[in-house]
mmCIF file of the N, C-alpha and C atoms, coordinates in Angstrom:
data_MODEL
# 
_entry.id   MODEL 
# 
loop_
_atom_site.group_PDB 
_atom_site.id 
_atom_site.type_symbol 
_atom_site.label_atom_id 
_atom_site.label_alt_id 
_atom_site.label_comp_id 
_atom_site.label_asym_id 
_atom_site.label_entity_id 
_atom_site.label_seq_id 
_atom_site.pdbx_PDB_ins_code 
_atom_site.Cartn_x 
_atom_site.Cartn_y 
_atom_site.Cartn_z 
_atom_site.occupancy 
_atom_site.B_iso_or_equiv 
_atom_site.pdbx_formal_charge 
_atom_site.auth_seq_id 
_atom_site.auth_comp_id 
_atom_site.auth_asym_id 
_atom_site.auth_atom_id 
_atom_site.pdbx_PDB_model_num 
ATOM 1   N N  . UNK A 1 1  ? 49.656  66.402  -10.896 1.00 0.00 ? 1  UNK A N  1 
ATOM 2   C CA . UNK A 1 1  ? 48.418  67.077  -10.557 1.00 0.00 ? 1  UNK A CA 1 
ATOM 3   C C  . UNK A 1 1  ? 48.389  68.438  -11.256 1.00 0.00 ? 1  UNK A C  1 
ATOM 4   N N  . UNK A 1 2  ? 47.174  68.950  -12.076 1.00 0.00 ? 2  UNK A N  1 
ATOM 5   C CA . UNK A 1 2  ? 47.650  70.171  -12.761 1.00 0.00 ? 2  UNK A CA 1 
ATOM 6   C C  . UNK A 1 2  ? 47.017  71.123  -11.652 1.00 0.00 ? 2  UNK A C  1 
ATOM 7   N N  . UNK A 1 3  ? 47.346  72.090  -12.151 1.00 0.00 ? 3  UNK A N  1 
ATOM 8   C CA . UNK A 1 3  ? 46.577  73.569  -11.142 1.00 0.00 ? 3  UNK A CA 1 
ATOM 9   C C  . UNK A 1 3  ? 45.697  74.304  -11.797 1.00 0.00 ? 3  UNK A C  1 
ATOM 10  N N  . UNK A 1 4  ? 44.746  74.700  -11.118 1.00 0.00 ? 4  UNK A N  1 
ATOM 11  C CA . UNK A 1 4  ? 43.823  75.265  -11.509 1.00 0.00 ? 4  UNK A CA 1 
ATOM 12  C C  . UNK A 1 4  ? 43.821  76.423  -11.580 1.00 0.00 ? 4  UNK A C  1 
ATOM 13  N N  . UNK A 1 5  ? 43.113  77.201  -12.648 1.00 0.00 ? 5  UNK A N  1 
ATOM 14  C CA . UNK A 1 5  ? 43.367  78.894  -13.219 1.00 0.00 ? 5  UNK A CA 1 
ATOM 15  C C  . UNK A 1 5  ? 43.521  79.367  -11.718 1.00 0.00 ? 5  UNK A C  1 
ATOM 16  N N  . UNK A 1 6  ? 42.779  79.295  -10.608 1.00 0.00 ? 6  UNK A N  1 
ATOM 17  C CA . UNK A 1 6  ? 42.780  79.728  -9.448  1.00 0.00 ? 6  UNK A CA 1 
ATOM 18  C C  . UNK A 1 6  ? 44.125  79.851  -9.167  1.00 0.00 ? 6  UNK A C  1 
ATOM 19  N N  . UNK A 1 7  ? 44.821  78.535  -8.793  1.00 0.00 ? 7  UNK A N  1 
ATOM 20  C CA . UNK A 1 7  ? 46.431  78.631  -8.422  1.00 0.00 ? 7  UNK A CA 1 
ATOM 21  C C  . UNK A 1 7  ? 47.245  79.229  -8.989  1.00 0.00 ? 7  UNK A C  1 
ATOM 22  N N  . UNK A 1 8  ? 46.877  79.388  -10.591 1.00 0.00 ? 8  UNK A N  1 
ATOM 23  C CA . UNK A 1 8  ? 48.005  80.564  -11.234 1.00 0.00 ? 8  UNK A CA 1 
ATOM 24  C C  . UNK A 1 8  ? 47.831  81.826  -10.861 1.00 0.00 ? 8  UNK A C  1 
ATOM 25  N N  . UNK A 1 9  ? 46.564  82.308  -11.100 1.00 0.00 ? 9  UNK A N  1 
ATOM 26  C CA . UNK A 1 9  ? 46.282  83.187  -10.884 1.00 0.00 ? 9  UNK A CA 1 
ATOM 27  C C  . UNK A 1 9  ? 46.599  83.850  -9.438  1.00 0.00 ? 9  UNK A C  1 
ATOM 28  N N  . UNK A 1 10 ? 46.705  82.981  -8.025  1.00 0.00 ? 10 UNK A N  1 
ATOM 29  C CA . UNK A 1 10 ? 47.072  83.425  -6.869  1.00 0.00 ? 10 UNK A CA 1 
ATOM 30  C C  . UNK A 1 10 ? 48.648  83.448  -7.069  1.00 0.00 ? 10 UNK A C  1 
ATOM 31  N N  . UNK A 1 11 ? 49.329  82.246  -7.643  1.00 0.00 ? 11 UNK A N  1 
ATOM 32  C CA . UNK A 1 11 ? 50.798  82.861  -7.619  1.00 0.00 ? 11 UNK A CA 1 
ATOM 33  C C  . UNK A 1 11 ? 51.387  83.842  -8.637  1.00 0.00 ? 11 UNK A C  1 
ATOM 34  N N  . UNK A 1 12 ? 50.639  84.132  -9.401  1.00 0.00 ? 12 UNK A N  1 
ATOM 35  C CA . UNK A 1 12 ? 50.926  85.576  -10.346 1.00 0.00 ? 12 UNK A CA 1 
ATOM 36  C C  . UNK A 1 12 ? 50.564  86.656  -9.482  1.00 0.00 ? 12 UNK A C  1 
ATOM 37  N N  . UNK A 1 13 ? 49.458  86.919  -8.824  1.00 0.00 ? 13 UNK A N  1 
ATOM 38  C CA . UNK A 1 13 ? 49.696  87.481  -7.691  1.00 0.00 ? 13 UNK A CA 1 
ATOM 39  C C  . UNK A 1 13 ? 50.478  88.081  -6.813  1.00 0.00 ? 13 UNK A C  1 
ATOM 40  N N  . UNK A 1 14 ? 51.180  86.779  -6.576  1.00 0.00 ? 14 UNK A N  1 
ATOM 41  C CA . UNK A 1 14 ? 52.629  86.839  -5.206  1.00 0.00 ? 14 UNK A CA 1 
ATOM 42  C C  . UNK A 1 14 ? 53.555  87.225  -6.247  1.00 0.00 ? 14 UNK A C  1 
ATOM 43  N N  . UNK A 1 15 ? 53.657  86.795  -7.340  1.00 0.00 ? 15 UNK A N  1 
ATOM 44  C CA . UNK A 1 15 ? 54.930  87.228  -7.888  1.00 0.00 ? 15 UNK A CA 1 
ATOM 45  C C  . UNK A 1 15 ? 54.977  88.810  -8.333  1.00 0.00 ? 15 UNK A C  1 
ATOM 46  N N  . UNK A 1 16 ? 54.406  89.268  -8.546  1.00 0.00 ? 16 UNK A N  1 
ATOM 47  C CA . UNK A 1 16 ? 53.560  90.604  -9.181  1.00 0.00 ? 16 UNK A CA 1 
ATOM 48  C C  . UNK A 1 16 ? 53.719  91.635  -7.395  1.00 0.00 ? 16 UNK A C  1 
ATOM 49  N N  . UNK A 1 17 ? 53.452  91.177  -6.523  1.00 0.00 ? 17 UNK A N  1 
ATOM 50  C CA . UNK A 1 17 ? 53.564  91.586  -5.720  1.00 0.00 ? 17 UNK A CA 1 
ATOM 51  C C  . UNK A 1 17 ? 54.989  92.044  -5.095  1.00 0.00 ? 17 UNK A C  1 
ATOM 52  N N  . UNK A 1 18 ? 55.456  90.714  -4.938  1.00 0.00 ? 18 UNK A N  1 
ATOM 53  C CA . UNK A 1 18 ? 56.856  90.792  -4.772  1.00 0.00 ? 18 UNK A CA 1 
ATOM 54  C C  . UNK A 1 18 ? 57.883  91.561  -5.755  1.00 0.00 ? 18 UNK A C  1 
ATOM 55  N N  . UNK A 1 19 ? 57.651  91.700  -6.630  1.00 0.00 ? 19 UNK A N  1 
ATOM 56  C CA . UNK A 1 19 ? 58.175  92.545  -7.918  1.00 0.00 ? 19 UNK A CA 1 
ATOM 57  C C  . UNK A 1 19 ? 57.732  94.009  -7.946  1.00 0.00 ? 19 UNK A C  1 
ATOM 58  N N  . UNK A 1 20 ? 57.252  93.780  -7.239  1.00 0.00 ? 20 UNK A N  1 
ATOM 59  C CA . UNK A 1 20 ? 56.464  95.479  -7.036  1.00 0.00 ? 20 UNK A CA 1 
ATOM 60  C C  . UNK A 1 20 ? 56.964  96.114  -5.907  1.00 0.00 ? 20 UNK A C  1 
ATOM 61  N N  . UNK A 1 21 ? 57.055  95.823  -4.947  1.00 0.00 ? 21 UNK A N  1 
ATOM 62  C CA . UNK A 1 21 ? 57.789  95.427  -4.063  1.00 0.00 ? 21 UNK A CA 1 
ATOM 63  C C  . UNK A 1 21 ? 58.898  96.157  -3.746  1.00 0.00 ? 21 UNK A C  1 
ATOM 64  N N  . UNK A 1 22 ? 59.923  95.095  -4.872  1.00 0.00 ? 22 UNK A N  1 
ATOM 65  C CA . UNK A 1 22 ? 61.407  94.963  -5.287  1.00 0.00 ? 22 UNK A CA 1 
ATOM 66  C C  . UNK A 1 22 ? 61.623  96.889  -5.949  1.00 0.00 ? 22 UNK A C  1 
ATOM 67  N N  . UNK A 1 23 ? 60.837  96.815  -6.519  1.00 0.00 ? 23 UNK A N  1 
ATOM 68  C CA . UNK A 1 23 ? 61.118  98.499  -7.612  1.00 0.00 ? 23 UNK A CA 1 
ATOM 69  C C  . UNK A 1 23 ? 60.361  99.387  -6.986  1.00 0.00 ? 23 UNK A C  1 
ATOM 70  N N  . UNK A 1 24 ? 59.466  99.210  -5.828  1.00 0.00 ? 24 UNK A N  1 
ATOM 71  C CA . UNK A 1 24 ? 59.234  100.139 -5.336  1.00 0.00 ? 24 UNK A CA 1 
ATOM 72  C C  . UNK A 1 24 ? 60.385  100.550 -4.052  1.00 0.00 ? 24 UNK A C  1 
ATOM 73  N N  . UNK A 1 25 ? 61.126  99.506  -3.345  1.00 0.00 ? 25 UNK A N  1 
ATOM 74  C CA . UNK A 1 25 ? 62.126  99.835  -2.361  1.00 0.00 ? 25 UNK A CA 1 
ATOM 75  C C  . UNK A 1 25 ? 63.704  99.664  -3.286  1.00 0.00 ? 25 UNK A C  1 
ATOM 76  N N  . UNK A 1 26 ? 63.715  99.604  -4.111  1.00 0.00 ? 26 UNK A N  1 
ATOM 77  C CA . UNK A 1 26 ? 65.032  99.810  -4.890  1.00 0.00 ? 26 UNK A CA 1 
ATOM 78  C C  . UNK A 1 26 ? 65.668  101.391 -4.700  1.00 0.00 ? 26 UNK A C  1 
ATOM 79  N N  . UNK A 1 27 ? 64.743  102.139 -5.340  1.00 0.00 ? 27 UNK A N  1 
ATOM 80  C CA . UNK A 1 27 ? 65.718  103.065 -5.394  1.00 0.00 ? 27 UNK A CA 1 
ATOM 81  C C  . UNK A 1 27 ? 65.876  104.154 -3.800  1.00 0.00 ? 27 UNK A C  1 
ATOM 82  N N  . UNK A 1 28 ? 65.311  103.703 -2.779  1.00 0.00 ? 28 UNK A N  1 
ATOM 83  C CA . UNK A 1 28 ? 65.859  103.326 -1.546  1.00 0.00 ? 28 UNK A CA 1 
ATOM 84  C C  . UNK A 1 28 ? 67.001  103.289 -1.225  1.00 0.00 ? 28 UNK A C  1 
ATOM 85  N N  . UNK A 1 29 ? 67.580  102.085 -1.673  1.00 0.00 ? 29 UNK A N  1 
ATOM 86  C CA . UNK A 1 29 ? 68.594  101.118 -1.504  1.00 0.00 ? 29 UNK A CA 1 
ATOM 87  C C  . UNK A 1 29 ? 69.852  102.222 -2.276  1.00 0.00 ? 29 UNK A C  1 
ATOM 88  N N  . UNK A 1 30 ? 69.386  102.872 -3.087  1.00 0.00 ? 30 UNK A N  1 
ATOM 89  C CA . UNK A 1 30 ? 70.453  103.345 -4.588  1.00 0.00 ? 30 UNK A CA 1 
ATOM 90  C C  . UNK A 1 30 ? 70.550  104.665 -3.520  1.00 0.00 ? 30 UNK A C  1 
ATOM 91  N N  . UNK A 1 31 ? 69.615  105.109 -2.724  1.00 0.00 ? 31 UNK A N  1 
ATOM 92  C CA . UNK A 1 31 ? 69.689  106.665 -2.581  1.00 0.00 ? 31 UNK A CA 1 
ATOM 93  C C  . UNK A 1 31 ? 70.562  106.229 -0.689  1.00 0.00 ? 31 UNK A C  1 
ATOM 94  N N  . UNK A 1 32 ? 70.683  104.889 0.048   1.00 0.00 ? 32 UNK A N  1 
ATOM 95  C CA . UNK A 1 32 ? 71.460  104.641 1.049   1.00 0.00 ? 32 UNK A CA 1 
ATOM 96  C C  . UNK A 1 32 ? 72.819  104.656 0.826   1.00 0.00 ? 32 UNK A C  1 
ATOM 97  N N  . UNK A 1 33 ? 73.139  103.971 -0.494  1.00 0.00 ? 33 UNK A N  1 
ATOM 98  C CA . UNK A 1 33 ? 74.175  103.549 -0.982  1.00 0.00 ? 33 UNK A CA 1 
ATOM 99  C C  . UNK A 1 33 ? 75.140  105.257 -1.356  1.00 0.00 ? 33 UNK A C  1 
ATOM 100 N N  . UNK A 1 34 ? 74.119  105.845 -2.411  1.00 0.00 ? 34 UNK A N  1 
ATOM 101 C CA . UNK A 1 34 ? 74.802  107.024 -2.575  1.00 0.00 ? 34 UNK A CA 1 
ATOM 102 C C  . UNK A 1 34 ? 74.941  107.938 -1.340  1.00 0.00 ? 34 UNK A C  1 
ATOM 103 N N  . UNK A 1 35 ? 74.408  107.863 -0.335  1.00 0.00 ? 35 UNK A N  1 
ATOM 104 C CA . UNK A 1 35 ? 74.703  109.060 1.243   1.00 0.00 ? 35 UNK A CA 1 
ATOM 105 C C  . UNK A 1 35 ? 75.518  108.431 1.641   1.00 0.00 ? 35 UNK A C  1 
ATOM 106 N N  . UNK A 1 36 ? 75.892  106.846 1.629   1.00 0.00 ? 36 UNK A N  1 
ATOM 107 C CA . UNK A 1 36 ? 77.087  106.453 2.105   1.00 0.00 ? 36 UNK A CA 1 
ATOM 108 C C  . UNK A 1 36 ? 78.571  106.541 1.379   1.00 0.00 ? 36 UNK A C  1 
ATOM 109 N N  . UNK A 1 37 ? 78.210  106.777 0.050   1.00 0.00 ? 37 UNK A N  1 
ATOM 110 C CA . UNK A 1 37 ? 79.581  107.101 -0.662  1.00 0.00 ? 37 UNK A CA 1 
ATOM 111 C C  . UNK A 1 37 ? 80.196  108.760 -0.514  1.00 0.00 ? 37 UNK A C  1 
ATOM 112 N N  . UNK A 1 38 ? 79.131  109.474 -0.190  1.00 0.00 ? 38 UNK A N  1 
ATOM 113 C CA . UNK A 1 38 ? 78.876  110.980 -0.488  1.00 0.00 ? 38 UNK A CA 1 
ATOM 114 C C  . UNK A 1 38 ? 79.822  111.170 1.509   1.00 0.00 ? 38 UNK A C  1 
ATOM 115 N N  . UNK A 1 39 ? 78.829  110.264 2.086   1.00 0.00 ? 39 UNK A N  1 
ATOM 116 C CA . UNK A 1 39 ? 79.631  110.888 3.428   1.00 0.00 ? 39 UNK A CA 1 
ATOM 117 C C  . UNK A 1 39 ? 81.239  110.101 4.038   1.00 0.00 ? 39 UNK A C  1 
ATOM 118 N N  . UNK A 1 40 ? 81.652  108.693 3.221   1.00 0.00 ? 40 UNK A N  1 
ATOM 119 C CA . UNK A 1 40 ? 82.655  108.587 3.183   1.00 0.00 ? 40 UNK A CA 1 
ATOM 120 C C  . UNK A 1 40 ? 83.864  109.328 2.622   1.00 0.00 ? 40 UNK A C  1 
ATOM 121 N N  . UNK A 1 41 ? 83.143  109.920 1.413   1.00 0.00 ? 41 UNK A N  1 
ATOM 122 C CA . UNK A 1 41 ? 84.160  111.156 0.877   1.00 0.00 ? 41 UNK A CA 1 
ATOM 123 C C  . UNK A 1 41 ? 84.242  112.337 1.299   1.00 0.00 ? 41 UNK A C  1 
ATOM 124 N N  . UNK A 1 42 ? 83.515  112.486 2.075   1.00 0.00 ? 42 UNK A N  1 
ATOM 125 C CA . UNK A 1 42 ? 83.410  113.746 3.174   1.00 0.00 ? 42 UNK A CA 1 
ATOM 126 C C  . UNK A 1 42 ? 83.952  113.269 4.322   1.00 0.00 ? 42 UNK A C  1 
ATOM 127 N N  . UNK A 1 43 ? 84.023  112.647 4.703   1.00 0.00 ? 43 UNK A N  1 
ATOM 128 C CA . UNK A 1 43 ? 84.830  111.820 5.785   1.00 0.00 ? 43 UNK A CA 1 
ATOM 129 C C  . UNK A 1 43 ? 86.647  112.105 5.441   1.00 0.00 ? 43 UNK A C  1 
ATOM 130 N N  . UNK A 1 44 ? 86.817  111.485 4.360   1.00 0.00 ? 44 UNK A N  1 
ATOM 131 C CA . UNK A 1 44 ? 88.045  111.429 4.185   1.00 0.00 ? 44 UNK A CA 1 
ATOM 132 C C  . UNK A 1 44 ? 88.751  112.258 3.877   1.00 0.00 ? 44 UNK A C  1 
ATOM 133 N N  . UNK A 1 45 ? 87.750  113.316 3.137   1.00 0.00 ? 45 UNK A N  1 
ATOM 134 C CA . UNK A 1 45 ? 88.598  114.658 2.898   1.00 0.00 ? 45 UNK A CA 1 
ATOM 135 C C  . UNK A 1 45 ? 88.680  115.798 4.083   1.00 0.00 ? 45 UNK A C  1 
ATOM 136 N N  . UNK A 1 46 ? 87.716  115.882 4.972   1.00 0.00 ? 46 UNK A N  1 
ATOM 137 C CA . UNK A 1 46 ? 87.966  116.122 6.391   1.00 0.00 ? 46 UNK A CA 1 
ATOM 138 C C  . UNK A 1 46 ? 88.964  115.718 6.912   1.00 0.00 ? 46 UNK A C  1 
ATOM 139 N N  . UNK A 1 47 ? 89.465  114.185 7.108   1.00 0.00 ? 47 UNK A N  1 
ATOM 140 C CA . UNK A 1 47 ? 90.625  114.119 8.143   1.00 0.00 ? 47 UNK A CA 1 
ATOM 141 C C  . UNK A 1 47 ? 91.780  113.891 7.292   1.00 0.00 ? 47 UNK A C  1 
ATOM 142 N N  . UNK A 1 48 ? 91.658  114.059 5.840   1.00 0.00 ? 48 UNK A N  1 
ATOM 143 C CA . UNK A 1 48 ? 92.967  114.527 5.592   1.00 0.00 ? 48 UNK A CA 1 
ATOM 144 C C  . UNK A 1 48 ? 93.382  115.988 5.405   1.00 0.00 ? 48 UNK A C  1 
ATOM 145 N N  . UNK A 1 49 ? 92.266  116.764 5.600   1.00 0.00 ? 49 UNK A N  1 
ATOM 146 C CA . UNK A 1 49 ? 92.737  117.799 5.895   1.00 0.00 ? 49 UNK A CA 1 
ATOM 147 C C  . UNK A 1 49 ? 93.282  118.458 7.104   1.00 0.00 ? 49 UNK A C  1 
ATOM 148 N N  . UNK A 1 50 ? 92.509  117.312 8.274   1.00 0.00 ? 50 UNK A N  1 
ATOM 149 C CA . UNK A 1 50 ? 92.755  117.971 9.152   1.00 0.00 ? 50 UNK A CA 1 
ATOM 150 C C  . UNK A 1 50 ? 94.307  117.114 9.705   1.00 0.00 ? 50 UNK A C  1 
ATOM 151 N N  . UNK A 1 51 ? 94.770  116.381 8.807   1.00 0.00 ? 51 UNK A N  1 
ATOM 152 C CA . UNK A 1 51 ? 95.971  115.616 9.258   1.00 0.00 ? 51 UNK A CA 1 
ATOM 153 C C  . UNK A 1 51 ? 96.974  116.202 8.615   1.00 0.00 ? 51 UNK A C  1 
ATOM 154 N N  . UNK A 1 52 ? 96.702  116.919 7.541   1.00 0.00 ? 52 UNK A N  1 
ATOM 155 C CA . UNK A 1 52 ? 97.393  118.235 7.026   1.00 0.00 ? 52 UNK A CA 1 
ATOM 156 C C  . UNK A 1 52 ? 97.988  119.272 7.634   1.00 0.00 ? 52 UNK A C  1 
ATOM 157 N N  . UNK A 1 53 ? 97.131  119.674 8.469   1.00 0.00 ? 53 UNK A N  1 
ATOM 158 C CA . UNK A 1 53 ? 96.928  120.863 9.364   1.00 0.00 ? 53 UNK A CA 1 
ATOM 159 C C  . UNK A 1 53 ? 97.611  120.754 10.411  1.00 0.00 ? 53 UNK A C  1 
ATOM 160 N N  . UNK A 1 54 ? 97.344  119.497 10.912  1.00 0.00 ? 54 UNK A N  1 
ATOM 161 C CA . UNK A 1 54 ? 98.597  119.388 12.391  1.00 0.00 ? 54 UNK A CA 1 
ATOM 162 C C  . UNK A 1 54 ? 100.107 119.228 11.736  1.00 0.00 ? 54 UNK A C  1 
ATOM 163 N N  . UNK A 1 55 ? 100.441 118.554 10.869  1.00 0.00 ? 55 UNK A N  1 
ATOM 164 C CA . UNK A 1 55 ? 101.568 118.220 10.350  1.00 0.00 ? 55 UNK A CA 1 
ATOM 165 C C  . UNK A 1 55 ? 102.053 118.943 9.791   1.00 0.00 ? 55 UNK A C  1 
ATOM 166 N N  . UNK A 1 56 ? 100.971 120.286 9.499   1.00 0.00 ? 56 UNK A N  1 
ATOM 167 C CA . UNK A 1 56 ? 101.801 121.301 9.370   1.00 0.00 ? 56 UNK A CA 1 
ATOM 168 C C  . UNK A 1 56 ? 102.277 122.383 10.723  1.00 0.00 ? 56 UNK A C  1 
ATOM 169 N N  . UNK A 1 57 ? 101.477 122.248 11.817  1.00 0.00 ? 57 UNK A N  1 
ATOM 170 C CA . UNK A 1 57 ? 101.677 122.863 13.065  1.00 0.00 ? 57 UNK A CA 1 
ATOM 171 C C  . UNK A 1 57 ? 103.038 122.135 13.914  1.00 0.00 ? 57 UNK A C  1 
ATOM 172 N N  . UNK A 1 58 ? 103.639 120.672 13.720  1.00 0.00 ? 58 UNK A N  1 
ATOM 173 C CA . UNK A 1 58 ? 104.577 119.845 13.805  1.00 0.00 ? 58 UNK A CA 1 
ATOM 174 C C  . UNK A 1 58 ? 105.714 119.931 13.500  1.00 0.00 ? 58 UNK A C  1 
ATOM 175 N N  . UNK A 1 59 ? 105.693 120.319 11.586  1.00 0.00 ? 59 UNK A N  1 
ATOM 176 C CA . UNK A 1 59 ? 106.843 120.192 10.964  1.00 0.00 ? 59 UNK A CA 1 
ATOM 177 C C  . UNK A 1 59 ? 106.567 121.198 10.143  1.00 0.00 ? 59 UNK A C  1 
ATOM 178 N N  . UNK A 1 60 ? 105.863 122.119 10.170  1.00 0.00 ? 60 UNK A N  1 
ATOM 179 C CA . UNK A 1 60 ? 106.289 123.314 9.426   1.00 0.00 ? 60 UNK A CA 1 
ATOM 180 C C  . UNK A 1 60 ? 107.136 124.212 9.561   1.00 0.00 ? 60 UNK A C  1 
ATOM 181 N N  . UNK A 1 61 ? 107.608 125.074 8.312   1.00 0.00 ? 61 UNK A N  1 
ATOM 182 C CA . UNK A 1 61 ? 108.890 125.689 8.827   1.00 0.00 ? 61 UNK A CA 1 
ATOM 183 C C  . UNK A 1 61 ? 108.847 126.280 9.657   1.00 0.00 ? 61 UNK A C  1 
ATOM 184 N N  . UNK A 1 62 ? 108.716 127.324 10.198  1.00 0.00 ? 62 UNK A N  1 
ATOM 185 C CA . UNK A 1 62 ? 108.436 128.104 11.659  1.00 0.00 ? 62 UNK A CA 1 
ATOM 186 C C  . UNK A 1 62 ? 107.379 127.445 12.814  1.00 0.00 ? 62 UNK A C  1 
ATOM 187 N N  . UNK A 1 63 ? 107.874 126.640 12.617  1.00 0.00 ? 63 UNK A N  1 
ATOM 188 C CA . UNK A 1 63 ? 106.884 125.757 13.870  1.00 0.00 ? 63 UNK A CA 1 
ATOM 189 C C  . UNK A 1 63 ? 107.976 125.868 15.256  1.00 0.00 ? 63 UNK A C  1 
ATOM 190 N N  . UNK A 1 64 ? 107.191 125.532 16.310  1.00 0.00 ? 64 UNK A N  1 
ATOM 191 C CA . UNK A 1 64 ? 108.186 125.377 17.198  1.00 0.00 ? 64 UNK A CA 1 
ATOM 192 C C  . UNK A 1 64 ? 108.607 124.472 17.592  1.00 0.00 ? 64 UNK A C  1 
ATOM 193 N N  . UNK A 1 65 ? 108.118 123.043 17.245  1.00 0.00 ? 65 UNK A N  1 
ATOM 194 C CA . UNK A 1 65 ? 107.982 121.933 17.411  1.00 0.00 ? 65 UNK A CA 1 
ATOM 195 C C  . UNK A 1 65 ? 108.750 121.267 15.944  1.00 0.00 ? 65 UNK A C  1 
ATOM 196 N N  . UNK A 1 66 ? 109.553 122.184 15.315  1.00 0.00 ? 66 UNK A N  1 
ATOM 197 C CA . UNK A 1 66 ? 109.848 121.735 14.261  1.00 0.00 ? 66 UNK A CA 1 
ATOM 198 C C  . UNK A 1 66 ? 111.662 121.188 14.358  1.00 0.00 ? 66 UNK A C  1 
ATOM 199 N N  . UNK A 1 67 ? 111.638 119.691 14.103  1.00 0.00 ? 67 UNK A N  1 
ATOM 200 C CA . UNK A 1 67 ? 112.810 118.722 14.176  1.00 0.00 ? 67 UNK A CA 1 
ATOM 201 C C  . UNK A 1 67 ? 114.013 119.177 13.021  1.00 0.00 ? 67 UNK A C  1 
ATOM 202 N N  . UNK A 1 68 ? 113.713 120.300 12.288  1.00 0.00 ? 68 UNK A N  1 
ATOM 203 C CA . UNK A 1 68 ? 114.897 120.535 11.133  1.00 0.00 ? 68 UNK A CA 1 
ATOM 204 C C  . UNK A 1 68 ? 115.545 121.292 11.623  1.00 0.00 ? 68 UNK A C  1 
ATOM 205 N N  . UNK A 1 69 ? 116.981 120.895 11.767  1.00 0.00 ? 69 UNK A N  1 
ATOM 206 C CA . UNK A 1 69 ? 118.099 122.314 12.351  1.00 0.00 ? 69 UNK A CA 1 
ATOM 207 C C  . UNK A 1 69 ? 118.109 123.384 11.296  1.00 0.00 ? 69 UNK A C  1 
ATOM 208 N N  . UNK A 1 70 ? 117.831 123.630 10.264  1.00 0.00 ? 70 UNK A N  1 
ATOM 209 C CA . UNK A 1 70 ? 117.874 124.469 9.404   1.00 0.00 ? 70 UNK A CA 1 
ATOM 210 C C  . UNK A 1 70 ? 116.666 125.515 9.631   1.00 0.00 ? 70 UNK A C  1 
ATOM 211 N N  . UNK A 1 71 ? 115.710 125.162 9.853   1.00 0.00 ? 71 UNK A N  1 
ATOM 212 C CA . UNK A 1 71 ? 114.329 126.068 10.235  1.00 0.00 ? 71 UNK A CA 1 
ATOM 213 C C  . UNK A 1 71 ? 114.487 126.748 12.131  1.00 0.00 ? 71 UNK A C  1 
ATOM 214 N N  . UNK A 1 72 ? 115.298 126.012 12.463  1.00 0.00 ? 72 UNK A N  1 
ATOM 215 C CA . UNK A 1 72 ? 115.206 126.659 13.832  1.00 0.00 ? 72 UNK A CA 1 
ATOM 216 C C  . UNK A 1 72 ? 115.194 128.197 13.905  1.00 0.00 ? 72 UNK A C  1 
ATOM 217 N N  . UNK A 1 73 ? 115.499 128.877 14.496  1.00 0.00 ? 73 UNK A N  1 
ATOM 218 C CA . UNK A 1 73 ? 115.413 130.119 14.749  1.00 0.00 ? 73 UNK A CA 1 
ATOM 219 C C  . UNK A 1 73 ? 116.511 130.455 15.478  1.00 0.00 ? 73 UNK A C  1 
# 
């Protein structure tokens, strides 16, 4: 059965639509993606700093909590 200019013309339409669509919510998608890389690396450099920080309040040399007989006091 062939289709009539009508039927192309309605699914050029949908496709045109849908493609429009697609590149209008894309860079969306690019700008979710980058706040999620941006706040995972902010994430991680936060708690390794702050895992820094205790481990140095733990086992630093003048700590009081510090396990080396040599640093004692």
């Amino acid at each position: 059965m062939m289709k009539s200019c009508e039927d192309f013309f309605e699914e050029y339409k949908y496709c045109q639509d849908k493609i429009l669509v697609f590149f209008m919510t894309f860079p969306i998608y690019l700008l979710l993606l980058n706040v999620k890389l941006i706040w995972s690396f902010c994430m991680h450099t936060f708690f390794t700093s702050l895992y820094n920080e205790v481990s140095e309040i733990f086992n630093g040399k003048n700590s009081v909590f510090s396990f080396n007989p040599r640093c004692r006091k």
